[in-house]
C-alpha positions as CSV (number, residue, x, y, z in Angstrom):
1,X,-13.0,14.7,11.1
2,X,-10.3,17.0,11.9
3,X,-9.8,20.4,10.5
4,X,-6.9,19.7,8.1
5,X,-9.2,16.8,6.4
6,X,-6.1,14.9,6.5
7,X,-6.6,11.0,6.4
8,X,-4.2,8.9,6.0
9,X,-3.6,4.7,6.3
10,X,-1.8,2.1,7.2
11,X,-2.7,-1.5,5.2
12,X,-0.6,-4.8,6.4
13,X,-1.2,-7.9,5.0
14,X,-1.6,-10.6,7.2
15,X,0.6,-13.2,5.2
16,X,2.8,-12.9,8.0
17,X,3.8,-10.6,11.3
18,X,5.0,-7.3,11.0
19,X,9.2,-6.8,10.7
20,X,11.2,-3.7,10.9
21,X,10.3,-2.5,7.2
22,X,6.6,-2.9,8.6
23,X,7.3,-1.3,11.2
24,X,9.0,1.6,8.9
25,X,6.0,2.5,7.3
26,X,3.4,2.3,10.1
27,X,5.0,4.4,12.0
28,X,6.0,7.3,8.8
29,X,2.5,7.2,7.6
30,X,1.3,7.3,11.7
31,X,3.3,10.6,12.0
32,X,2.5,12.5,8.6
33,X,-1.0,12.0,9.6
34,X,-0.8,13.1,13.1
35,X,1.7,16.0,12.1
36,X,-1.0,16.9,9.9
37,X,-3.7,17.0,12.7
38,X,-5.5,13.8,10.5
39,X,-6.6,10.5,11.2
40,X,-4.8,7.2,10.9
41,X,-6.8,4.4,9.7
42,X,-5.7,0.9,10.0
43,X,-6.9,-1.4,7.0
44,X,-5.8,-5.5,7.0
45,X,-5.5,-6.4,3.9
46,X,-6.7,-10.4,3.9
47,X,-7.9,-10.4,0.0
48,X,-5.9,-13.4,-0.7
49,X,-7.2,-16.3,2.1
50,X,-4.6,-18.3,0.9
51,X,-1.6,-16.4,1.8
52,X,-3.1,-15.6,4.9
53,X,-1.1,-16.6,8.1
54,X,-3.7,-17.7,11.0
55,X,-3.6,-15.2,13.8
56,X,-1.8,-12.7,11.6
57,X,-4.2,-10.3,11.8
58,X,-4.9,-10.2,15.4
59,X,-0.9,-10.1,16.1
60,X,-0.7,-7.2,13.7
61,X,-2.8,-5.2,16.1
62,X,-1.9,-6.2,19.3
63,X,2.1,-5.3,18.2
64,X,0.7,-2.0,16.9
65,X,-0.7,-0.8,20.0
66,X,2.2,-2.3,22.0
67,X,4.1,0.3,19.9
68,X,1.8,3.0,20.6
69,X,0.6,3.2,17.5
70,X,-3.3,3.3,17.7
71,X,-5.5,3.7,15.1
72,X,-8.4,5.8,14.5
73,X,-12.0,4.7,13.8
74,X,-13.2,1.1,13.4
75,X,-10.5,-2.0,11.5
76,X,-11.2,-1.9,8.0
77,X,-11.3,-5.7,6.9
78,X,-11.0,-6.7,2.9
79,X,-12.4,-9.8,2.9
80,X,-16.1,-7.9,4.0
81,X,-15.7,-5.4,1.3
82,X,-16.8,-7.8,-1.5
83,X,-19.9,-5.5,-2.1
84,X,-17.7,-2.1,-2.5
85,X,-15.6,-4.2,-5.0
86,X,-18.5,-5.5,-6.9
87,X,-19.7,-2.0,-7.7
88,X,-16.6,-0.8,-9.6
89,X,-16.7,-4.1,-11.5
90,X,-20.3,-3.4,-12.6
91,X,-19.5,0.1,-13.3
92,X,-16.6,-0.7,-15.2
93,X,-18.4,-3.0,-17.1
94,X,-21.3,-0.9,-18.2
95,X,-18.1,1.0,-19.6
96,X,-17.2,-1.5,-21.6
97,X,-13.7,-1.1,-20.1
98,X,-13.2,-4.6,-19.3
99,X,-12.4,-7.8,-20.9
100,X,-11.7,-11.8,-19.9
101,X,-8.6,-13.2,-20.8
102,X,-7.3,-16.4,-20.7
103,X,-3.4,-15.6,-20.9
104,X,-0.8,-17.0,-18.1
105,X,2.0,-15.2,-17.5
106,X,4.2,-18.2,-19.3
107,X,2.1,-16.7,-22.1
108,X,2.8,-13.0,-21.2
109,X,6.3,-13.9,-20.9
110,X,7.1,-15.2,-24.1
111,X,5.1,-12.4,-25.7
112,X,7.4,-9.6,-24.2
113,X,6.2,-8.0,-21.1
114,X,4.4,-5.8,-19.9
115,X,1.1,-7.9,-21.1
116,X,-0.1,-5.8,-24.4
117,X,-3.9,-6.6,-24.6
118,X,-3.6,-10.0,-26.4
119,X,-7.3,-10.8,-25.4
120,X,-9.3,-7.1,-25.8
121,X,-11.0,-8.7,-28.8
122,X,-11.6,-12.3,-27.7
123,X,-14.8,-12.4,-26.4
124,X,-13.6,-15.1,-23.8
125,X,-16.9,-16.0,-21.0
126,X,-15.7,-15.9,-17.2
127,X,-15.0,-19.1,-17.0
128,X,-11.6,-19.7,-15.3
129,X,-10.6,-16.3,-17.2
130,X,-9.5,-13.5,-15.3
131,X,-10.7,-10.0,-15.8
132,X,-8.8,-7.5,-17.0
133,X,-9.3,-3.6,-17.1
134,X,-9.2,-2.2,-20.9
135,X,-6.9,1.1,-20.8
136,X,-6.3,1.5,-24.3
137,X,-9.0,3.9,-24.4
138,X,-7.2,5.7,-21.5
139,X,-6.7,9.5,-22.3
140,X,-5.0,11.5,-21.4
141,X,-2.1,8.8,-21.0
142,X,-0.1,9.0,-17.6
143,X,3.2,9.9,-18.3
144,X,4.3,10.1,-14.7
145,X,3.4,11.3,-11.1
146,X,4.7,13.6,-8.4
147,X,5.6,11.4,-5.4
148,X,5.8,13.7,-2.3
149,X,9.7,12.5,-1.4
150,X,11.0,11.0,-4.6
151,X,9.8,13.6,-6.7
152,X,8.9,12.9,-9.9
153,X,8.3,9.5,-11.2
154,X,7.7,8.8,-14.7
155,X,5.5,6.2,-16.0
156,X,6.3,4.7,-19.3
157,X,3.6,2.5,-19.8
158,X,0.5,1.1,-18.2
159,X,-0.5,-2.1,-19.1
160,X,-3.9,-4.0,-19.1
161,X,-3.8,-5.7,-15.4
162,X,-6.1,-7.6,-13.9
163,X,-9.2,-6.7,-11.6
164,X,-10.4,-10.5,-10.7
165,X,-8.7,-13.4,-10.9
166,X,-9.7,-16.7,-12.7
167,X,-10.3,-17.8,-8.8
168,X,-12.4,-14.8,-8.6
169,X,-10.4,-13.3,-5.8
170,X,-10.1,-9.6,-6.6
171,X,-6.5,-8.3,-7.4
172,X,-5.1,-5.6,-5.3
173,X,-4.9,-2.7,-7.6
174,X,-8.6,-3.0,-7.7
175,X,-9.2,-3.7,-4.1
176,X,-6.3,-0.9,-2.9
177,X,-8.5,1.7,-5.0
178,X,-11.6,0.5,-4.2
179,X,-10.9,1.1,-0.6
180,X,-8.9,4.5,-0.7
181,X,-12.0,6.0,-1.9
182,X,-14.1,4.0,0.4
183,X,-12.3,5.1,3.3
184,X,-11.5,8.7,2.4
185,X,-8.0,8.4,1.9
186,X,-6.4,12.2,1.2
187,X,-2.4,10.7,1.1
188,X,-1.2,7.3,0.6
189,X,2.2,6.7,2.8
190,X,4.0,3.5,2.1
191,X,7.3,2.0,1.0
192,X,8.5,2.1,-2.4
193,X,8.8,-1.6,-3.3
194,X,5.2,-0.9,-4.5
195,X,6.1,2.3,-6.2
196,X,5.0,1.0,-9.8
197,X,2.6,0.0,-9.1
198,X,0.8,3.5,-8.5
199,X,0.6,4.2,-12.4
200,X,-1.9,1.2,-12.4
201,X,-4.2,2.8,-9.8
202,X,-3.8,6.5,-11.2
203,X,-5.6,4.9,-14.6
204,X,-8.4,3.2,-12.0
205,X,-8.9,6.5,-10.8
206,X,-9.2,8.6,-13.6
207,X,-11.6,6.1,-15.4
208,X,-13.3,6.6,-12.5
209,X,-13.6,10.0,-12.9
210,X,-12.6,10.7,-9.2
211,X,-9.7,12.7,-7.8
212,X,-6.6,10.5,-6.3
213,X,-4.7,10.8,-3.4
214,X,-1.1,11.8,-3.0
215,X,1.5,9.6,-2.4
216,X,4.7,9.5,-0.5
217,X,6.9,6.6,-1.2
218,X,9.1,5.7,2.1
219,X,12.6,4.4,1.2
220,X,13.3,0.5,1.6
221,X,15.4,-1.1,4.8
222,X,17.3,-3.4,2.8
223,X,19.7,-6.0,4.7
224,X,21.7,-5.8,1.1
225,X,21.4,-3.6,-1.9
226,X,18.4,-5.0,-3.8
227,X,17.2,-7.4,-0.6
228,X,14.6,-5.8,1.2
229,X,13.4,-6.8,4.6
230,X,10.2,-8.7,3.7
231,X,7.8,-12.3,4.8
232,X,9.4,-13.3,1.2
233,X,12.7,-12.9,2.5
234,X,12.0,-14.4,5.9
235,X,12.4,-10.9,7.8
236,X,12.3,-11.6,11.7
237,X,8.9,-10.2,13.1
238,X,9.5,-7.4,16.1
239,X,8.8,-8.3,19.3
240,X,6.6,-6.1,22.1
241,X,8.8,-6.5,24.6
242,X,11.8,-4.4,22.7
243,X,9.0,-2.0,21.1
244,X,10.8,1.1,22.9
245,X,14.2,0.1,21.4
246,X,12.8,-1.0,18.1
247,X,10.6,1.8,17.7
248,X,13.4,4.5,18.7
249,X,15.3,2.0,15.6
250,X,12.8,3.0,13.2
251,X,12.4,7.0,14.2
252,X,16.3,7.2,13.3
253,X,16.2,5.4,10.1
254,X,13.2,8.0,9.4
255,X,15.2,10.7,10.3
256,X,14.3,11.1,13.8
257,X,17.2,10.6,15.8
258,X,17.0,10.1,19.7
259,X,19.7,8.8,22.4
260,X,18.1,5.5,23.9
261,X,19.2,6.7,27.4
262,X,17.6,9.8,27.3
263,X,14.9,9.3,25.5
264,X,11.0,9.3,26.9
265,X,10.5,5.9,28.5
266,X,7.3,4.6,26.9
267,X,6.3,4.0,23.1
268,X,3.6,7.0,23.7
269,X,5.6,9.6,24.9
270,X,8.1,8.8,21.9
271,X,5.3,9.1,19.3
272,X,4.2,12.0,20.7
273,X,7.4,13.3,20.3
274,X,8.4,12.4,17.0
275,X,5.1,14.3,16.2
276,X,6.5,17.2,17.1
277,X,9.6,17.0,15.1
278,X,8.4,15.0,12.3
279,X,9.3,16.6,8.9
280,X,9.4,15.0,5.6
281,X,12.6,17.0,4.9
282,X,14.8,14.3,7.6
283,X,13.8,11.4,5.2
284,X,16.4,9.6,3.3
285,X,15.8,10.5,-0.5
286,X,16.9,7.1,-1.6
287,X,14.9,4.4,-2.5
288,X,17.1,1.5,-0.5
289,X,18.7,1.8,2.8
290,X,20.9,-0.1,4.0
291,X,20.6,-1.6,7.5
């Protein structure tokens, strides 16, 4: 590992192809890790088979490395981390820090979100029940986080969620944390329409009892305020064959501003670049921006 002990990650889903938000955070968390003389792990995220998109995976990385952007060490793959997963269930267990519950969220919704431990004391069997993580034992209480670009985030409350569903699929706050410490992960880089949802995992980690990494939350390409470019919203993947253009698109709305024409004429030559000059400072401090 590199001196600086820096590791970083970058964790697409393979629900769909990448798009220029995608592409946003792959390359921000690529060049905080490399500016940082770390190591850039790729992880696909394919815990839920059913939103998986055939092929999505395999795109993923071929449009990766068509943008330069290669990854250190061997694919990390979800779907064969079952065992990793498994073992913070069982652990969690023996700490009594978990119950079933049998709520919907019709139920949770006409109860008054966020969900307020209806089940702790139901004694409900696994059967078509999901599993939920107990954190009313949780002290100290998070009140809030320092994110390394938004500052400080406050967290008002931190609800009971869910660690396995009543399919039995594990849920991603489980899995996300599972394999950040798996992996080594020092800094999490990523956008900030998952911003919330790092209260969740700081309570996984500190009934853990082990030490979490830092975040830095990128701000959102939105095609309108409060629409971000997503595969819900039917965001256009990018293509390889525009990757210098596209990729000289996404160093400017990080902050990194080049002149197409005179720019270095290949993807690797840019990166290596934009290594050079990368600085948290040149990011946008807002959460949306508008493309």
């Amino acid at each position: 590992m590199p001196a600086s002990h820096y590791v970083g990650r970058f964790a697409p889903s393979p629900s769909g192809l990448l798009h220029f938000g995608s592409l946003i955070t792959a390359v921000g968390s690529y060049l905080q890790a490399k500016s940082k003389k770390g190591i850039w792990l790729l992880r696909i995220e394919d815990i839920d088979p059913v939103r998986e998109m055939p092929g999505a995976a395999t795109e993923i990385q071929n449009t990766l490395q068509a943008y330069g952007l290669q990854w250190d060490n061997t694919v990390i793959y979800q779907s064969q981390q079952s065992c990793c997963y498994e073992k913070i269930l069982t652990q969690l267990k023996n700490l009594d820090l978990t119950y079933y519950c049998q709520c919907t969220r019709k139920n949770i919704k006409r109860n008054g979100r966020p969900y307020l431990g209806l089940c702790r004391t139901k004694q409900y069997g696994s059967k078509n029940n999901a599993l939920r993580i107990d954190l009313s034992t949780l002290t100290p209480l998070i009140s809030g986080f320092t994110d390394k670009l938004q500052g400080h985030i406050p967290i008002t409350c931190t609800p009971d969620f869910i660690l396995q569903r009543k399919d039995k699929l594990y849920a991603y706050n489980l899995a996300v944390v599972a394999d950040d410490i798996a992996q080594g992960i020092t800094e999490v880089v990523r956008g900030a329409d998952i911003i919330n949802t790092t209260g969740l995992q700081l309570a996984l980690y500190q009934l853990l009892h082990i030490k979490a990494p830092t975040y830095l939350h990128l701000p959102l390409a939105v095609s309108a305020p409060g629409i971000k470019l997503s595969k819900q919203n039917h965001a256009k993947a990018i293509k390889i064959k525009n990757a210098r253009a596209t990729l000289l698109d996404a160093l400017a709305f990080l902050g990194l501003d080049l002149n197409k024409n005179s720019a270095p004429k290949t993807c690797d030559e840019i990166l290596n670049w934009a290594v050079k000059h990368w600085s948290i400072d040149k990011l946008p401090k807002q959460i949306e921006v508008q493309i």
